[in-house]
PDB file with SEQRES, HELIX, SHEET and CRYST1 records, atoms N, CA, C and O in Angstrom:
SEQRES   1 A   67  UNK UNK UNK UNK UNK UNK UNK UNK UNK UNK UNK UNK UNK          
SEQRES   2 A   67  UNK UNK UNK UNK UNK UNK UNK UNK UNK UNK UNK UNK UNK          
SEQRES   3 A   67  UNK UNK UNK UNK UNK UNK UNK UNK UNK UNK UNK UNK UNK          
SEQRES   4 A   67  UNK UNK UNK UNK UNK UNK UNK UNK UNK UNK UNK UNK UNK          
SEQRES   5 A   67  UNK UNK UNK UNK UNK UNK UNK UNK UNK UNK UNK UNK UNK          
SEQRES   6 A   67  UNK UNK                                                      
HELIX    1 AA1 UNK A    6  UNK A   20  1                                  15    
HELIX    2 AA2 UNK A   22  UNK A   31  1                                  10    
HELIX    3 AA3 UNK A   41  UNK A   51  1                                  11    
HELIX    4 AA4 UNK A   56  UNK A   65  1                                  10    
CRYST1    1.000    1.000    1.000  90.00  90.00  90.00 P 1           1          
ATOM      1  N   UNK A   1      23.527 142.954 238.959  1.00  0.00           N  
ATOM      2  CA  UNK A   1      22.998 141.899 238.100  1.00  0.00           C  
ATOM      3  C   UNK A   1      21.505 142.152 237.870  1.00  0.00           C  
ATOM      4  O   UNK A   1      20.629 142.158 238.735  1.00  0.00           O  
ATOM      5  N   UNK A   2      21.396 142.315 236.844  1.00  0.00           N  
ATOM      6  CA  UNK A   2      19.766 142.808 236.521  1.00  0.00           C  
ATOM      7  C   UNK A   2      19.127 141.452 235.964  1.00  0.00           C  
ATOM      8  O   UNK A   2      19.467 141.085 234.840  1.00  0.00           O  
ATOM      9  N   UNK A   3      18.218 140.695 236.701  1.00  0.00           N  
ATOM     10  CA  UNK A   3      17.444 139.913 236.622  1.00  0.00           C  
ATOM     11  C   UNK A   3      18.571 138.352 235.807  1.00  0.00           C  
ATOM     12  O   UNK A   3      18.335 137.959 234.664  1.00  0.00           O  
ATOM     13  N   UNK A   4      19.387 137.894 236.444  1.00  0.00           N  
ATOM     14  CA  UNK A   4      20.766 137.079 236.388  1.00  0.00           C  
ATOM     15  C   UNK A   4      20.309 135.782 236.555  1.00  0.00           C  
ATOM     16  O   UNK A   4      20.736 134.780 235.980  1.00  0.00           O  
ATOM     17  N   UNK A   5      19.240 135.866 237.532  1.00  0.00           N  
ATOM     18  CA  UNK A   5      18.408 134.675 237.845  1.00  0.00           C  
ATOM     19  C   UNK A   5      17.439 133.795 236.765  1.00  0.00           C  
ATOM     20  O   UNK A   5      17.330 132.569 236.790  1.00  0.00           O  
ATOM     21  N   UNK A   6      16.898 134.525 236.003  1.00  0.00           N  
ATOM     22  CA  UNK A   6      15.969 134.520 234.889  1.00  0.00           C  
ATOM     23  C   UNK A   6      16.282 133.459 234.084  1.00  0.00           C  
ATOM     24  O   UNK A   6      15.384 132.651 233.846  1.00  0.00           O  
ATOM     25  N   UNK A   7      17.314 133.301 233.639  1.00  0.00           N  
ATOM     26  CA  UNK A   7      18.080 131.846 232.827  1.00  0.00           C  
ATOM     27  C   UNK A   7      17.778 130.780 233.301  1.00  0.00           C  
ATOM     28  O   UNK A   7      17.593 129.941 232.420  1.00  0.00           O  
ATOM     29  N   UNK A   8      17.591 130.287 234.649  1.00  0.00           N  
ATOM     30  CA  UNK A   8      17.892 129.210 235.175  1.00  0.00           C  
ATOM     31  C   UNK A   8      16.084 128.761 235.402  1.00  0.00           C  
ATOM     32  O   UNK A   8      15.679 127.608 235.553  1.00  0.00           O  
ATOM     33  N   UNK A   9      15.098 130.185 235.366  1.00  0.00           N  
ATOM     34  CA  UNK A   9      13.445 129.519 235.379  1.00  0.00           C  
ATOM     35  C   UNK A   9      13.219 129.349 233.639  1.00  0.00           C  
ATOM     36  O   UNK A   9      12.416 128.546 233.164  1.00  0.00           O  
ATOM     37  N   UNK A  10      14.202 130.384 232.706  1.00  0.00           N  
ATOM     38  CA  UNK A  10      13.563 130.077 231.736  1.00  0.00           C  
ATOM     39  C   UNK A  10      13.941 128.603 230.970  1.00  0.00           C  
ATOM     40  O   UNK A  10      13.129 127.910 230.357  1.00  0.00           O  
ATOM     41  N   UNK A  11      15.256 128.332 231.147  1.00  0.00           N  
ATOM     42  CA  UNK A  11      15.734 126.882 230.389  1.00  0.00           C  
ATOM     43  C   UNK A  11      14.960 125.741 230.917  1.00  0.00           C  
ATOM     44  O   UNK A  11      14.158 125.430 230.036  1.00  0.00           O  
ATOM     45  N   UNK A  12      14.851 125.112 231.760  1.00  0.00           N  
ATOM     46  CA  UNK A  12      13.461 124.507 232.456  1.00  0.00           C  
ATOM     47  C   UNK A  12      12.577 124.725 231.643  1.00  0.00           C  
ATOM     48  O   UNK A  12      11.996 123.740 231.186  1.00  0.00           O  
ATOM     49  N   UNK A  13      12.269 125.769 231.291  1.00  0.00           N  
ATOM     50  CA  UNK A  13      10.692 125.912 230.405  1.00  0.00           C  
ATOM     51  C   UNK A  13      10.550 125.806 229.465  1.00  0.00           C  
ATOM     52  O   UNK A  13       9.447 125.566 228.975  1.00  0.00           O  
ATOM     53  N   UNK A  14      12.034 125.992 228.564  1.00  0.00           N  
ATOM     54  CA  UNK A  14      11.688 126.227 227.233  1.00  0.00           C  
ATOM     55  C   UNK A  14      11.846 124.585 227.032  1.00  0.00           C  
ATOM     56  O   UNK A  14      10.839 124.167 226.461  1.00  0.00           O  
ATOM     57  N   UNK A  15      12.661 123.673 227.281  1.00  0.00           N  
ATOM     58  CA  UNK A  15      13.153 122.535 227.485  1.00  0.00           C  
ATOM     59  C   UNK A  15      11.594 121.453 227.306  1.00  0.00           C  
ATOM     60  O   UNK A  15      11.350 120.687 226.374  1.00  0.00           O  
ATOM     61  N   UNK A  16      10.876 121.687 228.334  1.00  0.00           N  
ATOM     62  CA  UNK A  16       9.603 121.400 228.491  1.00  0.00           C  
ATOM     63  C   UNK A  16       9.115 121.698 227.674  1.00  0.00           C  
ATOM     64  O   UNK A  16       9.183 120.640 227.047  1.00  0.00           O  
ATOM     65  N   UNK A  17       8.348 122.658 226.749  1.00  0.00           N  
ATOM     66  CA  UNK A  17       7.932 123.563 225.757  1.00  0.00           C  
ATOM     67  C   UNK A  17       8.491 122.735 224.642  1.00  0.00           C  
ATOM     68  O   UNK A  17       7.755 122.491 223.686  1.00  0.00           O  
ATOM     69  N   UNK A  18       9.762 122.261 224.666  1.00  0.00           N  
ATOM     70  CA  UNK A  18      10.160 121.785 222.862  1.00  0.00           C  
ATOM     71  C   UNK A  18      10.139 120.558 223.165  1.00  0.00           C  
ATOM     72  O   UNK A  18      10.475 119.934 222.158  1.00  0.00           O  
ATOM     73  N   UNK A  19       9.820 119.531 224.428  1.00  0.00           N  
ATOM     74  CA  UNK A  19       9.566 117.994 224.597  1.00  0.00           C  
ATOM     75  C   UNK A  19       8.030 117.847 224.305  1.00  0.00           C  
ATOM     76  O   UNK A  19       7.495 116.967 223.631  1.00  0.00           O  
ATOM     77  N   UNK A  20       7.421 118.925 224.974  1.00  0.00           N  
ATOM     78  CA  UNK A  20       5.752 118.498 224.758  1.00  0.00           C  
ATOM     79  C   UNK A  20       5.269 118.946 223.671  1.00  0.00           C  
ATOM     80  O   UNK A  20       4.133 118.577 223.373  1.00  0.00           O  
ATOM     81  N   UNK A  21       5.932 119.788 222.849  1.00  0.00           N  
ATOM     82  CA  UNK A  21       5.614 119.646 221.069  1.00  0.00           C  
ATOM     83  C   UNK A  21       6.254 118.273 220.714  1.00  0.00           C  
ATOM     84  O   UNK A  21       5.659 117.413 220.064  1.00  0.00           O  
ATOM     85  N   UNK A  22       7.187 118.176 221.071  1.00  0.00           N  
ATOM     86  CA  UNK A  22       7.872 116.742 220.214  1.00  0.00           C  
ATOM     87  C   UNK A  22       6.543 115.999 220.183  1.00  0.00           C  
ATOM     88  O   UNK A  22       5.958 115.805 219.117  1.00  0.00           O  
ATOM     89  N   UNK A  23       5.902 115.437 221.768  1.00  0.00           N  
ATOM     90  CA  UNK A  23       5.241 114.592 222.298  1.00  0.00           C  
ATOM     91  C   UNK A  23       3.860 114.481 221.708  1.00  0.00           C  
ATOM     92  O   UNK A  23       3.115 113.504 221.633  1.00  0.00           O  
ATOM     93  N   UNK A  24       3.686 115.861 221.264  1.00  0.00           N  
ATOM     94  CA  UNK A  24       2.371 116.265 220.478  1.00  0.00           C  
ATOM     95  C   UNK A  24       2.454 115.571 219.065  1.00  0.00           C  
ATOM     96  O   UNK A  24       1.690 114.666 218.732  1.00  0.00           O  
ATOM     97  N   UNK A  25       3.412 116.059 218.299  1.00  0.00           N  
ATOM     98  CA  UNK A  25       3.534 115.933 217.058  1.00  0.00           C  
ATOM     99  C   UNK A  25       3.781 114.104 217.048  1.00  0.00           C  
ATOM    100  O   UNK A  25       3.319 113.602 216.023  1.00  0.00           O  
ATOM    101  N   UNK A  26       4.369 113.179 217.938  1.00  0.00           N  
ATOM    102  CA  UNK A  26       4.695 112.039 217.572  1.00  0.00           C  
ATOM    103  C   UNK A  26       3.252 111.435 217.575  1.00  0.00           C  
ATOM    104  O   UNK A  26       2.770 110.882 216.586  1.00  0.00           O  
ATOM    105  N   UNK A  27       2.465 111.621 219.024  1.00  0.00           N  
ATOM    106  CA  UNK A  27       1.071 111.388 219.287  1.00  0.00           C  
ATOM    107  C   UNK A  27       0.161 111.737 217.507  1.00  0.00           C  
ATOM    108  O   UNK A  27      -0.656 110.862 217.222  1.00  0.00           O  
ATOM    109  N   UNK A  28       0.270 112.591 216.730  1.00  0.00           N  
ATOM    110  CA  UNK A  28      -0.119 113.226 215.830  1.00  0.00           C  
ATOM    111  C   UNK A  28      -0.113 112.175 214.342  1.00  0.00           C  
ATOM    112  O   UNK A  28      -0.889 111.931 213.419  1.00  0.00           O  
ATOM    113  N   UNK A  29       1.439 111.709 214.832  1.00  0.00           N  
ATOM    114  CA  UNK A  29       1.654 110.810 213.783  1.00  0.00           C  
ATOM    115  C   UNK A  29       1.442 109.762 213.717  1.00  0.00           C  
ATOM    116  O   UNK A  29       1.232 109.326 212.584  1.00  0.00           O  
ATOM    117  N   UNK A  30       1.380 108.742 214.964  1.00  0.00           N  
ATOM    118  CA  UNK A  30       1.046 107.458 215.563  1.00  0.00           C  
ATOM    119  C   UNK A  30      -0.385 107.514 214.976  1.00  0.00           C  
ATOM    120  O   UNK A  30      -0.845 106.394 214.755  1.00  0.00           O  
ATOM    121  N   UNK A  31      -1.327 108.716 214.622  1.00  0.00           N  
ATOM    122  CA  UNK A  31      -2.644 108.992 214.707  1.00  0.00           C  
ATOM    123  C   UNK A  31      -3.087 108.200 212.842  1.00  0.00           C  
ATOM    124  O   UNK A  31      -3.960 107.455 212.396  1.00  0.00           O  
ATOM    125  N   UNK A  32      -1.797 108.984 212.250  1.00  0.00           N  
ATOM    126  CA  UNK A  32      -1.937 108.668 210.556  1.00  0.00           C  
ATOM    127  C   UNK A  32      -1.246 107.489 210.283  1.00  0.00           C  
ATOM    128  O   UNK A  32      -1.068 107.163 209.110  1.00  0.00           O  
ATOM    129  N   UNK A  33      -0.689 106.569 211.520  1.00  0.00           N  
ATOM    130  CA  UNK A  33      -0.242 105.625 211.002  1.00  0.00           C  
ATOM    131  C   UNK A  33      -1.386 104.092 210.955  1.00  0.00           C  
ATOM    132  O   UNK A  33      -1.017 102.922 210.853  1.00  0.00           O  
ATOM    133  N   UNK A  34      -2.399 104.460 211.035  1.00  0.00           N  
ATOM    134  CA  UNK A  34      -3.383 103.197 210.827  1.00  0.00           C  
ATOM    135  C   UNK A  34      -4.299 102.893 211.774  1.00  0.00           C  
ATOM    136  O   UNK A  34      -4.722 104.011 212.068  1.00  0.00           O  
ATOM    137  N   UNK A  35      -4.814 102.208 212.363  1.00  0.00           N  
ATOM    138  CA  UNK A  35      -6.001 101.859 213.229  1.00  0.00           C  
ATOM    139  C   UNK A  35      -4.683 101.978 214.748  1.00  0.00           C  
ATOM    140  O   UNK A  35      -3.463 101.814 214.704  1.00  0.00           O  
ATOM    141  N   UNK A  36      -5.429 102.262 215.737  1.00  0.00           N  
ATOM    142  CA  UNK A  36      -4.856 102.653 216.882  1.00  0.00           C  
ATOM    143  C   UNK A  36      -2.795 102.814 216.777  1.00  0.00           C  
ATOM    144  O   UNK A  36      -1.648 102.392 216.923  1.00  0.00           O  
ATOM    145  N   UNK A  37      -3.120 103.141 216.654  1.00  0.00           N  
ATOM    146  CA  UNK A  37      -1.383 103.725 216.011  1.00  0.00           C  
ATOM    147  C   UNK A  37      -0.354 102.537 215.658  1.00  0.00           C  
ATOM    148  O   UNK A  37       0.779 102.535 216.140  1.00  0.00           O  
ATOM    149  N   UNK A  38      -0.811 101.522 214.785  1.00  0.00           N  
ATOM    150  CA  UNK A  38      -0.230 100.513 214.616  1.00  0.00           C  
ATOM    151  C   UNK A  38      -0.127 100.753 212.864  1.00  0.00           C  
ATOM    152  O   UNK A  38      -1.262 100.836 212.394  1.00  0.00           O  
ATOM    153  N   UNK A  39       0.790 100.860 211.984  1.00  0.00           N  
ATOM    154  CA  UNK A  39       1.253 100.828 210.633  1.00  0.00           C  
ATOM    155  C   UNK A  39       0.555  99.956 210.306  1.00  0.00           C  
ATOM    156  O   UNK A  39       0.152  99.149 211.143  1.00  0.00           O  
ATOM    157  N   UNK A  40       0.231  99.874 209.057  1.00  0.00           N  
ATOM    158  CA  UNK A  40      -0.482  98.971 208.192  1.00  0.00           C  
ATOM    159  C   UNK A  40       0.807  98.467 207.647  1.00  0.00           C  
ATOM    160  O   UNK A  40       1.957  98.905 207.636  1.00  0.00           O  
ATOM    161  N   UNK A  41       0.255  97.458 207.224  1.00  0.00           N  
ATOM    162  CA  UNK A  41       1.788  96.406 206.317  1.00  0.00           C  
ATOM    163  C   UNK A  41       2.042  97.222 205.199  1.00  0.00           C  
ATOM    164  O   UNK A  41       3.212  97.566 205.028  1.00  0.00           O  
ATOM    165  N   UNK A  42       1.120  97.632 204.342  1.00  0.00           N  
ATOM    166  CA  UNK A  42       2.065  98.393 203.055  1.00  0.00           C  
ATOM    167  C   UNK A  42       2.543  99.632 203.445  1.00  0.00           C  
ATOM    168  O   UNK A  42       3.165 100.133 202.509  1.00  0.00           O  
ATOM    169  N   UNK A  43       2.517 100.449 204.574  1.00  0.00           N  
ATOM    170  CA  UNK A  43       3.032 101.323 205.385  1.00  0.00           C  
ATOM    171  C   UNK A  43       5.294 101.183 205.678  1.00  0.00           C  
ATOM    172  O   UNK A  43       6.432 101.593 205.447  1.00  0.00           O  
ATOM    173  N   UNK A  44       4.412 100.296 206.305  1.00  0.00           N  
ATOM    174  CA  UNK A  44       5.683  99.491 206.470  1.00  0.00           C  
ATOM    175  C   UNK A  44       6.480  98.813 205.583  1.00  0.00           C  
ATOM    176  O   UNK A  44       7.689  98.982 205.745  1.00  0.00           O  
ATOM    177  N   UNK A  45       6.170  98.166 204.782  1.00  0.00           N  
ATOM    178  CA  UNK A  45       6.860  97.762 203.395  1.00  0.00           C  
ATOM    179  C   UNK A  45       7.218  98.988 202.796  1.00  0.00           C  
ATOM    180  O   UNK A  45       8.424  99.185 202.646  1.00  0.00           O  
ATOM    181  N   UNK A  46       6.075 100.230 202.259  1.00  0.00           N  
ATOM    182  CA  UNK A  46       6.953 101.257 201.800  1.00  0.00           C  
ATOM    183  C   UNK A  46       8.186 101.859 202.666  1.00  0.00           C  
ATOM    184  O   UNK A  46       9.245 102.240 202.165  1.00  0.00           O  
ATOM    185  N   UNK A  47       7.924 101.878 203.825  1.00  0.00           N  
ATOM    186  CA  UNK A  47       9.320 102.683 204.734  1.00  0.00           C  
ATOM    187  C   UNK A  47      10.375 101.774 204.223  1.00  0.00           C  
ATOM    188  O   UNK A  47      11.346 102.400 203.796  1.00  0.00           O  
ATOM    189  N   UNK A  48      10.477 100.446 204.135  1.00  0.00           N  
ATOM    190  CA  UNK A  48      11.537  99.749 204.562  1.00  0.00           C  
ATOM    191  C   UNK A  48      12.480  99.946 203.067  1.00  0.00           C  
ATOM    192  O   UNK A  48      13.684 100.059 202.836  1.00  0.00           O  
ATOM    193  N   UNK A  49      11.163  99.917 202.172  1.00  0.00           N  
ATOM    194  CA  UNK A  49      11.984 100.497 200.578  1.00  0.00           C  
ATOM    195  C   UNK A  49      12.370 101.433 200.196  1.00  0.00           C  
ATOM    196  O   UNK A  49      13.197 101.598 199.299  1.00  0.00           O  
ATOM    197  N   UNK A  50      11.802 102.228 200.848  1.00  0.00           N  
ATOM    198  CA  UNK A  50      12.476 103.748 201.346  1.00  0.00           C  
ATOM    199  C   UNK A  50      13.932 104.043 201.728  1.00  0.00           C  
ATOM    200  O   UNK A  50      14.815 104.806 201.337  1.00  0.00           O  
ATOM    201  N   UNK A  51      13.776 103.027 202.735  1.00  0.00           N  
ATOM    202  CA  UNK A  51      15.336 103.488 203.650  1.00  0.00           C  
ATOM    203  C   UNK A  51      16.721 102.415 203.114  1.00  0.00           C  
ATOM    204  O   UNK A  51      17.913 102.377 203.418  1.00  0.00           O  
ATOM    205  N   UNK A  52      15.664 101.447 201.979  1.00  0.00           N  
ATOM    206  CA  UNK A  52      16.468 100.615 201.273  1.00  0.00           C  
ATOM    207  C   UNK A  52      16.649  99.460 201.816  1.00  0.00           C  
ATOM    208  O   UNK A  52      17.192  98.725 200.991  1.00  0.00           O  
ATOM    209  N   UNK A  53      16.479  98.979 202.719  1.00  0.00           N  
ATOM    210  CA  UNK A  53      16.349  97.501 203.410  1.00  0.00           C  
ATOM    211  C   UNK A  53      15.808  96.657 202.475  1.00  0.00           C  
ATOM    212  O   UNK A  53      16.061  95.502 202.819  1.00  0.00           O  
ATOM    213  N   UNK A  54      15.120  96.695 201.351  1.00  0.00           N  
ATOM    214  CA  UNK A  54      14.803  95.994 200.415  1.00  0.00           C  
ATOM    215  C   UNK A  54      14.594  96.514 199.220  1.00  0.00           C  
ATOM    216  O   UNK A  54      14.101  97.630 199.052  1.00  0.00           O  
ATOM    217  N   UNK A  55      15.052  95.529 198.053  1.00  0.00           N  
ATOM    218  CA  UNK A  55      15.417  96.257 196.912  1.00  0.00           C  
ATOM    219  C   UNK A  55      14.264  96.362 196.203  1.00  0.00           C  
ATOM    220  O   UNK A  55      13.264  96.183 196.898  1.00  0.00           O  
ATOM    221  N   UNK A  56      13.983  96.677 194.618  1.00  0.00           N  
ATOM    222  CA  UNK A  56      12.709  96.583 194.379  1.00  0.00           C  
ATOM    223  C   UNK A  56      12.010  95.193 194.171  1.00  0.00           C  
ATOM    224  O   UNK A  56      10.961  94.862 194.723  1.00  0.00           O  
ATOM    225  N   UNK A  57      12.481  94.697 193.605  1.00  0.00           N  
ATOM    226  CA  UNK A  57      12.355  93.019 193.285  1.00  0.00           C  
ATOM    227  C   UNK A  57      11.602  92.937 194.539  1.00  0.00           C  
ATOM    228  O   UNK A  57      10.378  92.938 194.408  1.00  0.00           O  
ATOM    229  N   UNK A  58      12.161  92.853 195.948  1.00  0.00           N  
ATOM    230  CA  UNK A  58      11.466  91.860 197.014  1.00  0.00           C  
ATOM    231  C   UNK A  58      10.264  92.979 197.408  1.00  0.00           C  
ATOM    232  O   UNK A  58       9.183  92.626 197.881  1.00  0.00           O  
ATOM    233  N   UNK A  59      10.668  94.560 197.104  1.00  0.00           N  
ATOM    234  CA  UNK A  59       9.072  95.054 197.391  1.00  0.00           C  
ATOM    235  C   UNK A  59       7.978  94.722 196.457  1.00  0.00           C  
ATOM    236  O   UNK A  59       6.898  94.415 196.961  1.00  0.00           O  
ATOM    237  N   UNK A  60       8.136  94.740 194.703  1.00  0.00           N  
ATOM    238  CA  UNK A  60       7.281  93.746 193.965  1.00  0.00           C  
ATOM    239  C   UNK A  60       6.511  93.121 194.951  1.00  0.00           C  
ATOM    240  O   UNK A  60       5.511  93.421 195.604  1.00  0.00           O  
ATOM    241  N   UNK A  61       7.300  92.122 194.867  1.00  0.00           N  
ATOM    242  CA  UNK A  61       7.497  90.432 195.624  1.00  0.00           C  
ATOM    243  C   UNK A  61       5.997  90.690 196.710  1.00  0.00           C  
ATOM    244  O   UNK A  61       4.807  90.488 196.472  1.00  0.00           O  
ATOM    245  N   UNK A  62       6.644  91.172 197.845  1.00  0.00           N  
ATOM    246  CA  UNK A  62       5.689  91.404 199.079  1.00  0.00           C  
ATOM    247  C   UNK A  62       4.601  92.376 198.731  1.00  0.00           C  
ATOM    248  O   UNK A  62       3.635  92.490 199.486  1.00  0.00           O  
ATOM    249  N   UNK A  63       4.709  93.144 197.537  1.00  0.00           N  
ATOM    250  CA  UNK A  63       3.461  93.900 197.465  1.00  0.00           C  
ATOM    251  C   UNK A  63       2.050  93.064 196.999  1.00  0.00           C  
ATOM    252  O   UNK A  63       0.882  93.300 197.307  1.00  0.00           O  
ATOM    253  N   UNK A  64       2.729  91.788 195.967  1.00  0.00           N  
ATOM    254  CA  UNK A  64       1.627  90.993 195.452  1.00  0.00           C  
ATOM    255  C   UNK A  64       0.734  90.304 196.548  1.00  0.00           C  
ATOM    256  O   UNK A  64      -0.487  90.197 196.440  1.00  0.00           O  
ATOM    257  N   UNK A  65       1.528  89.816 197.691  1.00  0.00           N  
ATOM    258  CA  UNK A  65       1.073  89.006 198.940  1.00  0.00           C  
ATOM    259  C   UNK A  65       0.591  89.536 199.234  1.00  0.00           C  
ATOM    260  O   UNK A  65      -0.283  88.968 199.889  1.00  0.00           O  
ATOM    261  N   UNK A  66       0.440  90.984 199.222  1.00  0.00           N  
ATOM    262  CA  UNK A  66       0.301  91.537 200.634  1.00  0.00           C  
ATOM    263  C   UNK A  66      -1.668  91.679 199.854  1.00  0.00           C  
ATOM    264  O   UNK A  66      -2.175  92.332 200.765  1.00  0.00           O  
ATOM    265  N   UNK A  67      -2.266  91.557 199.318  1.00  0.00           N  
ATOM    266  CA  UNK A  67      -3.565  91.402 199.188  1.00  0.00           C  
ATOM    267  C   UNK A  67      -4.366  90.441 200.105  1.00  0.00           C  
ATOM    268  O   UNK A  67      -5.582  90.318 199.958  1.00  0.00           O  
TER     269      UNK A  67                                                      
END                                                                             
């Protein structure tokens, strides 16, 4: 067995390696989402019209308020 062992230090690592990019990149984004990583309301109103939770009418609607 030529180096058989090797699998079992490298999966551990790589595992680690693709969580602490995740961890990076979310930290990254929390960064562009507004004052201390909290969404701004028209942030959030656009996602939600995005993913369709509200149609256009009620984004209108909440975009006028939202001044």
């Amino acid at each position: 067995m030529d180096g058989g062992f090797g699998w079992i230090f490298m999966t551990p690592l790589t595992v680690m390696v693709i969580a602490l990019l995740g961890a990076f990149r979310q930290i990254q984004d929390d960064r562009h989402d507004g004052v201390a990583g909290k969404p701004r309301a028209r942030e959030i109103l656009d996602r939600r019209y995005a993913r369709g939770e509200i149609d256009a009418e009620e984004f209108q609607r909440k975009r006028g308020v939202e001044r």
